[in-house]
C-alpha positions in Angstrom: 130.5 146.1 95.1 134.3 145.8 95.4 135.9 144.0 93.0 139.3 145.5 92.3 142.4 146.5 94.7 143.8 148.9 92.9 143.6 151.7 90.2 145.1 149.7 87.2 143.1 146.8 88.3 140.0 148.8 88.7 140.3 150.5 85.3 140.4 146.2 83.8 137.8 145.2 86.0 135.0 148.0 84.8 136.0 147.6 81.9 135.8 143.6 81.9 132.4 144.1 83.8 131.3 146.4 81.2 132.4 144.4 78.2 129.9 141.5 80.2 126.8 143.8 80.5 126.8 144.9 76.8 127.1 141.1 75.7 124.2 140.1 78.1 122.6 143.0 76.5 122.9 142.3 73.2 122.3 138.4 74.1 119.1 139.5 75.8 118.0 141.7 72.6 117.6 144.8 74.6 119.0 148.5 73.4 120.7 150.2 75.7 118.0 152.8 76.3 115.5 150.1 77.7 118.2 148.5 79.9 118.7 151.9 81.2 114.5 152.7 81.6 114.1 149.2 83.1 117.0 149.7 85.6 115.5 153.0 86.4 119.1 155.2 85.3 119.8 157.2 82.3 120.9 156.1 79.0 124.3 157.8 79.7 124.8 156.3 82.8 124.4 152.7 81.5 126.9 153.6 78.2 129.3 154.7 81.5 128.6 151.2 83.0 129.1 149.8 79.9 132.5 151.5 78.5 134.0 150.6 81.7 133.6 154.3 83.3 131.4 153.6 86.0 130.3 150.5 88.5 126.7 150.6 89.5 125.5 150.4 92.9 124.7 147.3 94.8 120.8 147.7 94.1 121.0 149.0 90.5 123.5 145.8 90.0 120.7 143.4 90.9 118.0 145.3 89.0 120.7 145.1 85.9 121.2 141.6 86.4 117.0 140.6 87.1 116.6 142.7 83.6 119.5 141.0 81.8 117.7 137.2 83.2 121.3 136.3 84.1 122.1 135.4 87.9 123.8 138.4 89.3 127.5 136.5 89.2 127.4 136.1 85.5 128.3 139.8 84.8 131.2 139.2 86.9 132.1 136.5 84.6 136.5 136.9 84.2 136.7 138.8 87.0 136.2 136.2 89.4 138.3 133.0 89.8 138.4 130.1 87.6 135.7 127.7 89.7 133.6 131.0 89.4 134.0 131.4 86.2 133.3 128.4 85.0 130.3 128.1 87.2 128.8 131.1 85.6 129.4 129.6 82.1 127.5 126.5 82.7 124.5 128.6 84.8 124.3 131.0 80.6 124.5 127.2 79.3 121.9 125.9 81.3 119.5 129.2 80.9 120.4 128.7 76.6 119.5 124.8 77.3 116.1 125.8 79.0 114.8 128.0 76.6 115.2 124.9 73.6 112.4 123.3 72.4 112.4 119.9 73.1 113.6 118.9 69.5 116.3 121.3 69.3 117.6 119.8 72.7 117.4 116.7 71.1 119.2 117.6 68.3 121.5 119.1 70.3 121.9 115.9 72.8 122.6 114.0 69.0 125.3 116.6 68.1 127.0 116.5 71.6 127.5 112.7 71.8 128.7 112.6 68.1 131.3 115.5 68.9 132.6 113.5 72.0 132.4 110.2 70.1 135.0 111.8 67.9 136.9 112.8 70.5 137.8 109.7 71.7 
């Protein structure tokens, strides 16, 4: 997976990508040695992935994602333009939306009309 051009840029982008998988992570409720067991790679690997130290393999990146439930572009999330970006927030809005009950999205459907009601 390429994702930088060149070594200051590939220092921000692990980093970045790391910064995403501890987030989905902690989002998920997972520690970090399940993620790693799940993944199938040590504990000390994944606190590399995650501290922006290391950049996981193509198949161990889908396997992260799969375990995290987030599509594999969402941990790319800031490193990727602004259509992508914003395509990968409303794909963790639309997971968030899915796991509602039907009366919180209801309440939330009430909240969201009243907040752009008021914006008007």
């Amino acid at each position: 997976m390429e994702i930088h051009t060149n070594k200051a840029g590939e220092k921000t982008d692990r980093k970045r990508f790391g910064k995403n998988v501890r987030a989905a992570r902690d989002e998920a409720g997972l520690k970090g040695e399940k993620l790693a067991e799940i993944c199938g790679i040590s504990h000390s690997y994944m606190q590399g992935i995650e501290r922006g130290l290391r950049l996981p393999a193509l198949p161990k990146y889908i396997k992260l994602s799969n375990a995290l439930g987030v599509p594999p572009g969402y941990l790319l999330r800031g490193l990727a333009g602004t259509a992508e970006k914003e395509e990968c927030e409303r794909e963790a809005a639309k997971r968030w939306i899915d796991e509602l009950k039907i009366n919180e999205v209801r309440a939330l459907i009430e909240i969201m009309n009243t907040v752009v009601r008021h914006m008007k």
